[in-house]
Backbone as a chain_set.jsonl record, in Angstrom:
{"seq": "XXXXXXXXXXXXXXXXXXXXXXXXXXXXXXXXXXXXXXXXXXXXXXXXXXXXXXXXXXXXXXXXXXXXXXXXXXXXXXXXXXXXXXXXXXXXXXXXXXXXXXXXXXXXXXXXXXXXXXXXXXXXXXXXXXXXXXXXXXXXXXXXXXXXXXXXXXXXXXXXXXXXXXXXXXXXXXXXXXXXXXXXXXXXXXXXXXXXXXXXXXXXXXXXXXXXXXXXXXX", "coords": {"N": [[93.707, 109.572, 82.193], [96.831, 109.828, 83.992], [98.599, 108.038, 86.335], [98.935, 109.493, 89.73], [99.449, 110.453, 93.101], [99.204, 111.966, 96.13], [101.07, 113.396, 98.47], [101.423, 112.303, 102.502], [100.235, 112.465, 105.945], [103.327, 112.066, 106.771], [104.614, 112.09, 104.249], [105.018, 109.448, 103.53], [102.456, 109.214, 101.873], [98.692, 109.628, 100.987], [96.182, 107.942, 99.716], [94.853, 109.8, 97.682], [93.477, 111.078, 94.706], [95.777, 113.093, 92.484], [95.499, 113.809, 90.193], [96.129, 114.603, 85.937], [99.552, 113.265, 85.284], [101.189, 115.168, 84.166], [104.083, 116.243, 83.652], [105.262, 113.613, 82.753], [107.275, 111.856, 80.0], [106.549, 110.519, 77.039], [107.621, 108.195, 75.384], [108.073, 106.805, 72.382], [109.181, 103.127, 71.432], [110.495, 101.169, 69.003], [111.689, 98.134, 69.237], [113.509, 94.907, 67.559], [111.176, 94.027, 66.356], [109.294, 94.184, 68.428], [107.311, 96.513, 70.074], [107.658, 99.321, 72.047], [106.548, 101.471, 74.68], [107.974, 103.677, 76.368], [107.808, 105.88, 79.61], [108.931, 108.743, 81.235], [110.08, 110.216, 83.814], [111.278, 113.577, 85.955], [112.268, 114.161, 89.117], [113.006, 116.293, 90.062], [111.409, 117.703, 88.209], [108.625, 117.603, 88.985], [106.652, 119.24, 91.187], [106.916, 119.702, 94.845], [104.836, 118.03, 97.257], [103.962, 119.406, 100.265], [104.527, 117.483, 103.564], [101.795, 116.852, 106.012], [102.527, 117.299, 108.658], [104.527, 118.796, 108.355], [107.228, 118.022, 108.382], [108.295, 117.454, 106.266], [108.486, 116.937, 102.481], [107.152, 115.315, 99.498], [107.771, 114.163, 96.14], [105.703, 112.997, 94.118], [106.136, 110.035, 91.515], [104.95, 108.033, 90.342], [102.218, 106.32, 91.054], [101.063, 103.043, 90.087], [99.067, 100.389, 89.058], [96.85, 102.072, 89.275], [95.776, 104.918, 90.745], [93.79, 104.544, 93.102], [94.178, 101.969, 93.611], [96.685, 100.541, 93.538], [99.777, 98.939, 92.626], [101.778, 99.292, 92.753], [104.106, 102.054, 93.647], [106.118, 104.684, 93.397], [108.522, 107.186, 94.854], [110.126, 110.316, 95.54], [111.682, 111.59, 98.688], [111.789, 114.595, 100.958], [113.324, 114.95, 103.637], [113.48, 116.827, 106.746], [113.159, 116.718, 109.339], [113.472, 114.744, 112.388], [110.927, 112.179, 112.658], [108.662, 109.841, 112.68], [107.515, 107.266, 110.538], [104.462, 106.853, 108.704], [102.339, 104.148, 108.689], [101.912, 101.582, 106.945], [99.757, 98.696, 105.881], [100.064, 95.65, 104.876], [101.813, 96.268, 102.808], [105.042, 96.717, 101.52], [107.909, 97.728, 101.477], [111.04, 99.724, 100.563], [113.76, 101.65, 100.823], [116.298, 104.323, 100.544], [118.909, 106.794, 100.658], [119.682, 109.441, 98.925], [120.872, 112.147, 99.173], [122.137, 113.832, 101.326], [123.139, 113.289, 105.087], [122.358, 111.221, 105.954], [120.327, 109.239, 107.718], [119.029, 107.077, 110.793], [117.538, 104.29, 110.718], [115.192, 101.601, 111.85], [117.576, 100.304, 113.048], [119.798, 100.71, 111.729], [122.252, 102.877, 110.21], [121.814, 104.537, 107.283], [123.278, 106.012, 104.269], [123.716, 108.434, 101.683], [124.691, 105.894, 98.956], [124.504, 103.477, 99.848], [123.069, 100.32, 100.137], [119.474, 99.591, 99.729], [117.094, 99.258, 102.404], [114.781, 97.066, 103.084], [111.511, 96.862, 104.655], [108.962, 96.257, 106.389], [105.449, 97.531, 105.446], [103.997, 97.893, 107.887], [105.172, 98.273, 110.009], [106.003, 101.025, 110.578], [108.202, 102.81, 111.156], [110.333, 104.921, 113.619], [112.085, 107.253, 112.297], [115.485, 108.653, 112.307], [117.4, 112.025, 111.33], [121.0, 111.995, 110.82], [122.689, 114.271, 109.795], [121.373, 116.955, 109.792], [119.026, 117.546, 107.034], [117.483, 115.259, 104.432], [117.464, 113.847, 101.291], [115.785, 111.408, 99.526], [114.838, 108.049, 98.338], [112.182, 105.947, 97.562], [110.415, 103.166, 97.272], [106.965, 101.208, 96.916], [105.428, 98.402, 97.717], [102.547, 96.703, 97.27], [101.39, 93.894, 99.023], [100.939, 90.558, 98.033], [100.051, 91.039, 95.592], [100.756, 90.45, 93.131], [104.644, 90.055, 92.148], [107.186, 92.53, 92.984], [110.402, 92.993, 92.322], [113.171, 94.241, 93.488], [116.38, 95.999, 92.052], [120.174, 96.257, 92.583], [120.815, 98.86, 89.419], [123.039, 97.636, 88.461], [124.101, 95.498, 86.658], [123.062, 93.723, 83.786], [120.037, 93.455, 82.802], [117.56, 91.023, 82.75], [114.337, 90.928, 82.036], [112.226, 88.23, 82.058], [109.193, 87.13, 81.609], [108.253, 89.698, 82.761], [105.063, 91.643, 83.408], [105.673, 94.698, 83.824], [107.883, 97.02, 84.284], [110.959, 98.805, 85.271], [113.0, 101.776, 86.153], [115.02, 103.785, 88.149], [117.141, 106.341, 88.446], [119.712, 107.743, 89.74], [122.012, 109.807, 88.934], [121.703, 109.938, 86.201], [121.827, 108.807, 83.547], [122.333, 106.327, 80.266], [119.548, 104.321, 78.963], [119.66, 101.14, 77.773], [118.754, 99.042, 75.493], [118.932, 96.369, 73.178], [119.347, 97.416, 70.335], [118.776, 100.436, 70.577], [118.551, 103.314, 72.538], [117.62, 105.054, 75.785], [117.849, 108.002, 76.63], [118.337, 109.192, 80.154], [117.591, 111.771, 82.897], [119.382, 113.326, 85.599], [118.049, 111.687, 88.538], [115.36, 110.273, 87.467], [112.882, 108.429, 86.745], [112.165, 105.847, 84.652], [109.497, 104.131, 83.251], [108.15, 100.924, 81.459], [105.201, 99.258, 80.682], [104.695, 95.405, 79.998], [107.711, 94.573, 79.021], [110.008, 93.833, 76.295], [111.308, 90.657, 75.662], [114.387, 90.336, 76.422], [117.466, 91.869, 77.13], [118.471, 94.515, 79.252], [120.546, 96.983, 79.734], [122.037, 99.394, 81.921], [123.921, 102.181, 81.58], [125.756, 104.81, 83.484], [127.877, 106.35, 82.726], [130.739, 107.161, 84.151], [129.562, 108.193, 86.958], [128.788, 107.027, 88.9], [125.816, 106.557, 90.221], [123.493, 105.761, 92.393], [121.364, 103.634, 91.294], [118.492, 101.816, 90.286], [116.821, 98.748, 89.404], [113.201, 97.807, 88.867], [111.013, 95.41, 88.597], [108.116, 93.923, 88.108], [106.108, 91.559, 88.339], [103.609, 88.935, 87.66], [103.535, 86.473, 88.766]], "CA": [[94.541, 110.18, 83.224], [97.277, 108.716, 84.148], [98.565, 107.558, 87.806], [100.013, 109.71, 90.433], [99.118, 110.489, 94.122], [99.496, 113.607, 96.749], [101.594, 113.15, 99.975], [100.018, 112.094, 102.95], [100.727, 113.086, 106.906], [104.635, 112.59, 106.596], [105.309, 111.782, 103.047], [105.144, 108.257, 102.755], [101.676, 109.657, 100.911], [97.844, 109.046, 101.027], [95.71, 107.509, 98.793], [94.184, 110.802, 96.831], [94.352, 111.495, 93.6], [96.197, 114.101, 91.636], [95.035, 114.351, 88.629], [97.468, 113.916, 85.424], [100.658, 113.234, 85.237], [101.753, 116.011, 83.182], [105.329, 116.263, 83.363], [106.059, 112.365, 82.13], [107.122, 112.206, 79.192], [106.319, 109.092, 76.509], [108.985, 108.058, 74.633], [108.142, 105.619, 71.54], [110.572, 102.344, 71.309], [110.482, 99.46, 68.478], [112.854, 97.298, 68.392], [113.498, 93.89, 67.379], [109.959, 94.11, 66.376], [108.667, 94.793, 70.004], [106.639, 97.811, 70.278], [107.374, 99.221, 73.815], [106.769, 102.802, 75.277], [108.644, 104.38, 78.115], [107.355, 106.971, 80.435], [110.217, 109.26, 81.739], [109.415, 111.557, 85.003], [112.286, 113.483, 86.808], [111.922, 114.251, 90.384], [112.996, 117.885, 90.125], [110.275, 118.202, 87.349], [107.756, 117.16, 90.048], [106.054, 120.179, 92.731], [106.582, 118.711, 95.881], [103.908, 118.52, 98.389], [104.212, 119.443, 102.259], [103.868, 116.851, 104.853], [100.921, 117.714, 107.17], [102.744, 117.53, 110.204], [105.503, 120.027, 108.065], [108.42, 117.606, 108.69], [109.232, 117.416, 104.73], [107.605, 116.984, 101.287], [107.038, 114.091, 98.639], [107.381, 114.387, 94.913], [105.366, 111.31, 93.632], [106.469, 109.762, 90.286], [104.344, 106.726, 89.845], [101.667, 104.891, 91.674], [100.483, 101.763, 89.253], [98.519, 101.225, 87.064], [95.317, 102.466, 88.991], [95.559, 105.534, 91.74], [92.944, 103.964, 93.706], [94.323, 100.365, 93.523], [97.741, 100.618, 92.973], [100.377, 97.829, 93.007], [103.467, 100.023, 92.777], [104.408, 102.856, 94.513], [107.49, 105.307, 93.742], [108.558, 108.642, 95.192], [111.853, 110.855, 95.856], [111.617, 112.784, 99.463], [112.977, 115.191, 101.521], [113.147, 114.842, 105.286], [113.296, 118.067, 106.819], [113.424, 116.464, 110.919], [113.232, 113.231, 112.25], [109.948, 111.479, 112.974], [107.817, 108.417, 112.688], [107.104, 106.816, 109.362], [103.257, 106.091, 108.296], [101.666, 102.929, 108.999], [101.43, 100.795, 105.553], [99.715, 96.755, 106.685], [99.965, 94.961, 104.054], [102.464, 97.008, 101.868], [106.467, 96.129, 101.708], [108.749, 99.053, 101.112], [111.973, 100.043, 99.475], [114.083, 103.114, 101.071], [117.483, 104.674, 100.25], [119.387, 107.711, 101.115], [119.471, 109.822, 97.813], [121.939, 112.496, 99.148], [122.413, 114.524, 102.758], [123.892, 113.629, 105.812], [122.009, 109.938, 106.274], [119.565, 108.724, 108.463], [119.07, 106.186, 111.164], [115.748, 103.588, 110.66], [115.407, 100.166, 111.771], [118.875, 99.829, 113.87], [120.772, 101.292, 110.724], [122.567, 104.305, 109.614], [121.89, 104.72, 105.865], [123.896, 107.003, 103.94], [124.102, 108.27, 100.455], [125.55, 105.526, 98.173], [124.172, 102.176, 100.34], [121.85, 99.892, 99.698], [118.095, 99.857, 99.857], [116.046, 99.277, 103.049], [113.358, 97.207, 102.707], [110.99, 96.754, 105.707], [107.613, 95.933, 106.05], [104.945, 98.646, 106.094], [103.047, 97.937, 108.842], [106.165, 98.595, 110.944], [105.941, 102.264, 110.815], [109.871, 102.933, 112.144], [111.254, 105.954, 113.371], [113.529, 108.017, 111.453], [115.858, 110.07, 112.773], [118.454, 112.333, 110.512], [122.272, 112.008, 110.784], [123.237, 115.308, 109.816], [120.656, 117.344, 108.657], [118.249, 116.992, 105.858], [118.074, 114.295, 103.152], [116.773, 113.803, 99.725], [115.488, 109.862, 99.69], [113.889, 107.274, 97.043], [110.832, 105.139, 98.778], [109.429, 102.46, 96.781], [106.344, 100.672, 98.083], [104.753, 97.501, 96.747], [101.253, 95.613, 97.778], [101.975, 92.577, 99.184], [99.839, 89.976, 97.393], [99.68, 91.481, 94.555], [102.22, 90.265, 91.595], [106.185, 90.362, 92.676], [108.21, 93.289, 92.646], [111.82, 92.597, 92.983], [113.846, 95.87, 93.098], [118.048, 95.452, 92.746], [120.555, 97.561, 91.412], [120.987, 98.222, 88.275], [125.146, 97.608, 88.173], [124.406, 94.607, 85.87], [122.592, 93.63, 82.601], [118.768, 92.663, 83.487], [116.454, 90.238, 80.979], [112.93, 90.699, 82.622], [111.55, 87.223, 81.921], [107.866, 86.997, 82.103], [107.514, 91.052, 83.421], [104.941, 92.467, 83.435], [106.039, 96.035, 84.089], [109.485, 97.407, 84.167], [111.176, 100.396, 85.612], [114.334, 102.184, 86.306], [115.44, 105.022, 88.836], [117.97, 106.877, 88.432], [120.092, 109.315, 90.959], [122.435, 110.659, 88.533], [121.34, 110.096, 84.788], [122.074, 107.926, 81.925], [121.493, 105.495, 79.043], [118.746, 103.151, 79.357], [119.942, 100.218, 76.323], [118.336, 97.728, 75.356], [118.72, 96.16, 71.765], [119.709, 99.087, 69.338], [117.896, 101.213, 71.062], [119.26, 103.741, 73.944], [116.662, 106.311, 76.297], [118.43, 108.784, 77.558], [117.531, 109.477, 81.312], [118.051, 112.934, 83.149], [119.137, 112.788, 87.083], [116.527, 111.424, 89.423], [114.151, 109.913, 86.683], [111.727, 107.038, 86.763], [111.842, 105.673, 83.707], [109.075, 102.781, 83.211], [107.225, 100.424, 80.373], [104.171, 98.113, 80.544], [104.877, 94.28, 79.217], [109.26, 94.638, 78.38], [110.129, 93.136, 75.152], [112.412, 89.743, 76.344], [115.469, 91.129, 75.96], [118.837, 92.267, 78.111], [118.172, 95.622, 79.316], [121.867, 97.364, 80.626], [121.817, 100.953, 82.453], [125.083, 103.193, 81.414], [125.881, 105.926, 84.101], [129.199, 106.653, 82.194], [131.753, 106.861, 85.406], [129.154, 108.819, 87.444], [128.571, 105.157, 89.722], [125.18, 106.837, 91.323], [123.162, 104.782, 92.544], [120.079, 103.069, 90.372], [117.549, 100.429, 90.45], [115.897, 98.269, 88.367], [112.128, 97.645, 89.376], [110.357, 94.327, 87.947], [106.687, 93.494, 88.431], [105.292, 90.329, 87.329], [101.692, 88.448, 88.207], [104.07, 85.876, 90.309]], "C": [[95.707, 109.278, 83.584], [98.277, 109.196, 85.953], [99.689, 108.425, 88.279], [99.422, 110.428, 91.863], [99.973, 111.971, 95.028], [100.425, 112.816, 98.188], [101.063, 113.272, 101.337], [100.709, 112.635, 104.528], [102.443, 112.874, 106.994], [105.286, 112.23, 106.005], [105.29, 110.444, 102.915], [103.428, 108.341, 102.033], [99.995, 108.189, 101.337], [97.61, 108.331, 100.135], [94.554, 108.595, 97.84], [94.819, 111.088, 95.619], [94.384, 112.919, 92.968], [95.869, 114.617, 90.481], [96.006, 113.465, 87.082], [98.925, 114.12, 85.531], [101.21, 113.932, 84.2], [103.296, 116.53, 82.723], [106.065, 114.917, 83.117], [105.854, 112.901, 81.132], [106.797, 110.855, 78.45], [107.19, 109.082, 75.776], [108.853, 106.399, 74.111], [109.348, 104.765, 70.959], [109.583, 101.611, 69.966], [111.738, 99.407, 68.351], [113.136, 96.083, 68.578], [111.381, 93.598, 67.028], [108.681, 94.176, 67.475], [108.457, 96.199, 69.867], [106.494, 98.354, 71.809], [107.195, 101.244, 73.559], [106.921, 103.264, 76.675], [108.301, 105.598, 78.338], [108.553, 107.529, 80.832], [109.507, 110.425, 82.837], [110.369, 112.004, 85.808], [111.649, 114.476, 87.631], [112.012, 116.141, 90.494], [111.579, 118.352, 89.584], [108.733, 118.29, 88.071], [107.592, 118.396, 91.44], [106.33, 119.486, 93.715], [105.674, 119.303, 96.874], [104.298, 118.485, 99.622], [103.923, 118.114, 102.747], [103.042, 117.523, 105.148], [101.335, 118.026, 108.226], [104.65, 118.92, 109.952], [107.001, 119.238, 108.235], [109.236, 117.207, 107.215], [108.593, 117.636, 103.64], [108.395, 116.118, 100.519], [107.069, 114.611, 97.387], [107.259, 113.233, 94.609], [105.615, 111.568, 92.508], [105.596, 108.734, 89.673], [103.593, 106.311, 90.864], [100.757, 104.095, 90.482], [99.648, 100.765, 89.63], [97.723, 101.81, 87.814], [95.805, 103.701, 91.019], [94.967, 104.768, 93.09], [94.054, 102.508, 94.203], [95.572, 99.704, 92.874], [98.685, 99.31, 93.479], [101.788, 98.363, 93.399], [103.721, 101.592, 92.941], [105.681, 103.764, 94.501], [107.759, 107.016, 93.857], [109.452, 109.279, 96.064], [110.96, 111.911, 97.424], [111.749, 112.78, 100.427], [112.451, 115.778, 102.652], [113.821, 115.74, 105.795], [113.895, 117.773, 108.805], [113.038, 115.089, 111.576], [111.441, 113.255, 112.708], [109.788, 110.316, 112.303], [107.34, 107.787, 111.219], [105.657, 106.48, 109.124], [102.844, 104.617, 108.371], [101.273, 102.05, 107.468], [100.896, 99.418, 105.489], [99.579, 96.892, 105.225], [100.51, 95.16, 102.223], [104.267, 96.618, 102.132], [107.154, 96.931, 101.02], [110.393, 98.837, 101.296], [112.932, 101.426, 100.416], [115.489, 103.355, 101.32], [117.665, 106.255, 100.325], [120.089, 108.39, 99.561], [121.303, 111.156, 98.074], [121.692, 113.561, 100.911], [123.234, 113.646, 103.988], [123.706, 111.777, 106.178], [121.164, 110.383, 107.229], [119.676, 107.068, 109.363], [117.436, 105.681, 111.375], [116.5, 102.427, 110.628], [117.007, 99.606, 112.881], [119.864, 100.342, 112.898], [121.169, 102.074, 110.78], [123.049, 103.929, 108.244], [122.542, 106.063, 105.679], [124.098, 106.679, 102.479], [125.152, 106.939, 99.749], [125.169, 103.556, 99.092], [122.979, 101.765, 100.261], [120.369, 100.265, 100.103], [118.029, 98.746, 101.01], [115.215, 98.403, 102.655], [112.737, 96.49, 104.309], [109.705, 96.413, 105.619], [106.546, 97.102, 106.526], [103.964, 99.176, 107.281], [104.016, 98.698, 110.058], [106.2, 100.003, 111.202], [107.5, 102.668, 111.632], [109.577, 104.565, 112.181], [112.267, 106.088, 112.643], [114.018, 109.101, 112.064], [117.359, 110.517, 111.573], [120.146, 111.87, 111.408], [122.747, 113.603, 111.189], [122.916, 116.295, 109.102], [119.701, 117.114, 107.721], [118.508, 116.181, 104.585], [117.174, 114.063, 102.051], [116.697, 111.903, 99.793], [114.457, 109.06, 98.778], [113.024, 106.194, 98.252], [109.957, 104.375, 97.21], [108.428, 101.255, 97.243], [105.309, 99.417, 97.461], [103.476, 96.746, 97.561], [101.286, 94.256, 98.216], [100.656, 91.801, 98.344], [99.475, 90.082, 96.445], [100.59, 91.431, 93.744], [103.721, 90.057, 93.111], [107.032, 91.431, 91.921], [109.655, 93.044, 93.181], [112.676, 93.967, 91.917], [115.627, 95.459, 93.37], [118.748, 96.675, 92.247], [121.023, 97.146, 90.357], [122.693, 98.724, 87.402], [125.311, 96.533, 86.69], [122.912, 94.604, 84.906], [121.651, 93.005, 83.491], [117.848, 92.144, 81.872], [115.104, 89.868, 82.151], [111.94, 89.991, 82.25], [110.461, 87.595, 82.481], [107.562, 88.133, 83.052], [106.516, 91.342, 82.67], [105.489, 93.85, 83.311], [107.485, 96.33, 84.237], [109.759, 98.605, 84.364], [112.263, 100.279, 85.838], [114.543, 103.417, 87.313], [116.365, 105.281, 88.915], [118.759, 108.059, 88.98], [120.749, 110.212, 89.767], [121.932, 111.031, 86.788], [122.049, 108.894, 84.225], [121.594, 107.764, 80.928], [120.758, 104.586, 79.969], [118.723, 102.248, 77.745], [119.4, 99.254, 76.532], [118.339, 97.366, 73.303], [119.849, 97.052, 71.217], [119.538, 100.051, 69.207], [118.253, 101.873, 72.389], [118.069, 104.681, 74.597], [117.457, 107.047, 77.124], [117.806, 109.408, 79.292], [118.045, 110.815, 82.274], [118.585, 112.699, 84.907], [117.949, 112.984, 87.714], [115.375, 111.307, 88.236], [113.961, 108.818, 87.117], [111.288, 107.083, 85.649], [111.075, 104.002, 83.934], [108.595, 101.849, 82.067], [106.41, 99.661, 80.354], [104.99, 96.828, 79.506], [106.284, 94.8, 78.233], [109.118, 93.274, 77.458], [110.992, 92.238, 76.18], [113.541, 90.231, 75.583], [116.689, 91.639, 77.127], [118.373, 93.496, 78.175], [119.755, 96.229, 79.97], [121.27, 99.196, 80.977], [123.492, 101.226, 82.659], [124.929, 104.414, 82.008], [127.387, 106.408, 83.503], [129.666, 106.102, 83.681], [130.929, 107.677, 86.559], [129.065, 107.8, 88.915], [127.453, 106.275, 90.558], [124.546, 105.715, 91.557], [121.656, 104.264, 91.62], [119.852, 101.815, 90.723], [116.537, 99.759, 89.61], [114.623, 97.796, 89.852], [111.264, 96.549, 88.98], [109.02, 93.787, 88.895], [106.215, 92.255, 87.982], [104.301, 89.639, 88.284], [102.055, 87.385, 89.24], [105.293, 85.559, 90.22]], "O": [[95.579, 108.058, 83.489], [98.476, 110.298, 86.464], [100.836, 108.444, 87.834], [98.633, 111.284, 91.463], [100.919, 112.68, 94.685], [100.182, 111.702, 98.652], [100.289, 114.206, 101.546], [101.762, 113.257, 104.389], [102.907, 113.923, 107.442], [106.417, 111.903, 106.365], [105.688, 110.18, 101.78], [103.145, 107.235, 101.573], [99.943, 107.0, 101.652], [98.572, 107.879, 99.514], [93.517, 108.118, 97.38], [96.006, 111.282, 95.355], [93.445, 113.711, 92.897], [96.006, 115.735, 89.985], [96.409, 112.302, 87.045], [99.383, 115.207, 85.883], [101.735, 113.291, 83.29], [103.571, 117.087, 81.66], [107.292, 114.896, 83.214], [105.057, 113.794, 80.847], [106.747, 109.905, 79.231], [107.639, 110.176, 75.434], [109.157, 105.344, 74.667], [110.256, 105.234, 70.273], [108.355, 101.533, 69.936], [112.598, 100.076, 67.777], [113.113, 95.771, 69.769], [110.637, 92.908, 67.724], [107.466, 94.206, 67.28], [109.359, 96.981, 69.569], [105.61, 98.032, 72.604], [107.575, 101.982, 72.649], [106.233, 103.223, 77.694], [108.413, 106.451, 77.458], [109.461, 106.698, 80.797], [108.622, 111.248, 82.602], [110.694, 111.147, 86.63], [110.843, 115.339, 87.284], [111.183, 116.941, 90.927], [110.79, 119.091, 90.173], [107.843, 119.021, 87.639], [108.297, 118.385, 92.45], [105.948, 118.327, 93.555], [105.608, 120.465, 97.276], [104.967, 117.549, 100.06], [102.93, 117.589, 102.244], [103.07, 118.714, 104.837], [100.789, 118.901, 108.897], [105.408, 119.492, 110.736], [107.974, 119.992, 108.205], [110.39, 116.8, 107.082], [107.962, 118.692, 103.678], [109.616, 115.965, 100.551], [106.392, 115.633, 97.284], [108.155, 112.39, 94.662], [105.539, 112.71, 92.055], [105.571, 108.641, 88.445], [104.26, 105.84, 91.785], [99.758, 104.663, 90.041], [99.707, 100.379, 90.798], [97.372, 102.712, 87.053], [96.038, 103.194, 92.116], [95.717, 104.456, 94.015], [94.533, 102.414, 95.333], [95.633, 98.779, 92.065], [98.428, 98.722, 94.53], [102.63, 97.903, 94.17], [103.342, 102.261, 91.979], [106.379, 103.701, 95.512], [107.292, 107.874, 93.108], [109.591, 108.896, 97.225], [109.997, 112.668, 97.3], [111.864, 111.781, 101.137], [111.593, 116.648, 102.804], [114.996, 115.707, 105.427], [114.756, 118.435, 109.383], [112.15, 114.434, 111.03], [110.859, 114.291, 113.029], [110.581, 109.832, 111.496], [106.241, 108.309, 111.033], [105.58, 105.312, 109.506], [103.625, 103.997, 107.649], [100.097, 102.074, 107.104], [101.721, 98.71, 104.912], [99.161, 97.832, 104.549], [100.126, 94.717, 101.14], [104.508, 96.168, 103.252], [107.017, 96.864, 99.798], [110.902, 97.975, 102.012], [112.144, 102.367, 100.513], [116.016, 102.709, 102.226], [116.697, 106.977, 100.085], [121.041, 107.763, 99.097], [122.372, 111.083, 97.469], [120.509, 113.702, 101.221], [124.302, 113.276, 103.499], [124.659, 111.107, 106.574], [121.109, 111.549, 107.619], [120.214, 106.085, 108.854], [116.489, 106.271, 111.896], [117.54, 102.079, 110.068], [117.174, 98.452, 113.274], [120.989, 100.405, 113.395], [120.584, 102.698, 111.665], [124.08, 103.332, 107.931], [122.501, 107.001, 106.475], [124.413, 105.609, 101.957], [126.353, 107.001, 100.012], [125.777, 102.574, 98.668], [121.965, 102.464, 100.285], [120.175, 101.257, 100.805], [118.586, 97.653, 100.905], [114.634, 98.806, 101.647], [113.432, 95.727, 104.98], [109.326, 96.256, 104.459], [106.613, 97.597, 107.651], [103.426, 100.255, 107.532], [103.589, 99.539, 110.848], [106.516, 100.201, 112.375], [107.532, 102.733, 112.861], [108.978, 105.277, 111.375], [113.159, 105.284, 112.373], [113.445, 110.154, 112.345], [118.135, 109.685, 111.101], [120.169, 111.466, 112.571], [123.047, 114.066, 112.29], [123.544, 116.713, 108.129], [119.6, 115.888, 107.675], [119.472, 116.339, 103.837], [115.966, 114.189, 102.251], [117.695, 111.274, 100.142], [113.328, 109.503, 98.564], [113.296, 105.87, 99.408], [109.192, 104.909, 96.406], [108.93, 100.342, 97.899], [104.41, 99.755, 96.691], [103.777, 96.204, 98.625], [101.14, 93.459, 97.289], [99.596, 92.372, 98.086], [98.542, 89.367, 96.078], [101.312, 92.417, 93.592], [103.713, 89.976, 94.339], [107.458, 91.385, 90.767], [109.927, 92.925, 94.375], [112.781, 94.379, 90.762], [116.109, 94.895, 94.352], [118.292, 97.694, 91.727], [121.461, 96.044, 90.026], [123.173, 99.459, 86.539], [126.222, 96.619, 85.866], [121.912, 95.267, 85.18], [121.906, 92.325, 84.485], [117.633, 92.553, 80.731], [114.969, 88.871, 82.861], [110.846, 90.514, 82.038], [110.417, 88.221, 83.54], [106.827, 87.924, 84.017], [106.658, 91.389, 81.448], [105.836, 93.974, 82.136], [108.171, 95.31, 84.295], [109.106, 99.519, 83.862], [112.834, 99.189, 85.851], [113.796, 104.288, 86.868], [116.986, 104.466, 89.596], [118.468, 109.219, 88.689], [120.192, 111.283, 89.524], [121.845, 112.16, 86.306], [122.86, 108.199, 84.837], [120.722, 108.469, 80.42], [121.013, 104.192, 81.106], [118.006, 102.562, 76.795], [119.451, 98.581, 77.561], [117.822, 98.066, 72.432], [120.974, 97.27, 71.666], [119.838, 100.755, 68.242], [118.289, 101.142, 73.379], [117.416, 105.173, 73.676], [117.712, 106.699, 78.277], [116.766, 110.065, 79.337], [119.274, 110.773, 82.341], [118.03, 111.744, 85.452], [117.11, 113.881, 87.637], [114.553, 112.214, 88.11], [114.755, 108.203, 87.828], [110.397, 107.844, 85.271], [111.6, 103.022, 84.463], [108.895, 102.651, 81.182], [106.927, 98.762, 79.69], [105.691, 97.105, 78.532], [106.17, 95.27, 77.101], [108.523, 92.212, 77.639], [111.38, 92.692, 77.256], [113.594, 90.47, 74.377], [116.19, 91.636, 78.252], [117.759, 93.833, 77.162], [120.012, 95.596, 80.994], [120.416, 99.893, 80.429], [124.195, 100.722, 83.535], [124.183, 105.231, 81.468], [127.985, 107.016, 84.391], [129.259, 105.098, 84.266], [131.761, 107.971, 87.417], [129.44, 108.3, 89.975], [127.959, 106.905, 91.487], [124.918, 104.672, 91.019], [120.913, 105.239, 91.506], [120.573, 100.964, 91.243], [115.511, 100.311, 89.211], [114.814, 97.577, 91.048], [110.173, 97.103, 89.113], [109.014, 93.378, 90.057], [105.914, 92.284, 86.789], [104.263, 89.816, 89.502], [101.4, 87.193, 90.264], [105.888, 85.109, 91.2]]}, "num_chains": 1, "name": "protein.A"}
């Protein structure tokens, strides 16, 4: 089976599992004699589930490697009215304004096209909208568990000593590495277990949305 989780009282999502992940796709790489395979999952392609309290719905893309006992955490969604964020101790989260009117969390006002959020999840913030409803990326990592360091991905990345490796993407692209390109559709989460060492670049042509590289490693 492989890893992906239901949304929990207001989308930042329980811990139940879904079942499989049937709309990734796998997508076999070699190159330079590295044997890698990338997962591809776009957010549209993804049902989304209700909140319980009805204030939006989650389409999860990834929780890693293990439902249950996950280290990594990613999932596009769409806030419907303001409220209160979920309670996460001992979790450290990720959150960006994908496309609508913005939101204010934390003392901020995020808005399409500015950086990522990150907060700690015990904090549970209010959120209140801007102007309307918003479409939003939320990635959520275990504290204690490996290092995820999430940036964007404007520049060439060489994921020394990853573990794991990922990509999100608002509008689409290439994903190059080597001699080797993956095409990515808008709003995918493209990822791979153990990245060949290697430069990885992300080509949005002139689209400039916004993207993020995702890197996991044991420390």
């Amino acid at each position: 089976m492989r890893p992906t989780i239901r949304a929990g009282v207001d989308g930042t999502s329980d811990e139940s599992e879904a079942g499989d992940v049937s709309d990734a796709e796998d997508v076999n790489d070699v190159d330079g004699g590295e044997a890698m395979s990338w997962m591809r999952i776009t957010a549209d392609g993804v049902a989304p589930t209700p909140w319980r309290n009805g204030g939006g719905r989650t389409r999860e893309l990834l929780a890693w490697p293990h439902v249950g006992d996950w280290k990594v955490r990613i999932s596009v969604a769409d806030i419907d009215r303001d409220g209160p964020f979920s309670a996460f101790p001992g979790v450290d989260r990720w959150f960006g304004v994908l496309s609508g009117g913005g939101v204010r969390l934390l003392g901020r006002t995020l808005t399409p096209g500015d950086g990522l959020l990150a907060f700690r999840g015990e904090d549970a913030p209010d959120c209140a909208l801007v102007d309307g409803p918003t479409q939003d990326f939320n990635a959520m990592h275990r504290r204690g568990a490996g290092v995820l360091r999430v940036q964007p991905a404007d520049r060439p990345l060489l994921p020394a000593g990853a573990t794991w490796l990922g990509l999100f993407t608002e509008r689409g692209g290439l994903l190059v590495h080597g001699h080797r390109s993956v095409p990515l559709a808008p709003r995918t989460l493209a990822w791979c277990e153990t990245p060949a060492a290697q430069s990885y670049v992300f080509d949005d042509g002139d689209q400039h949305g916004p993207a993020w590289w995702l890197v996991w490693s044991e420390r």
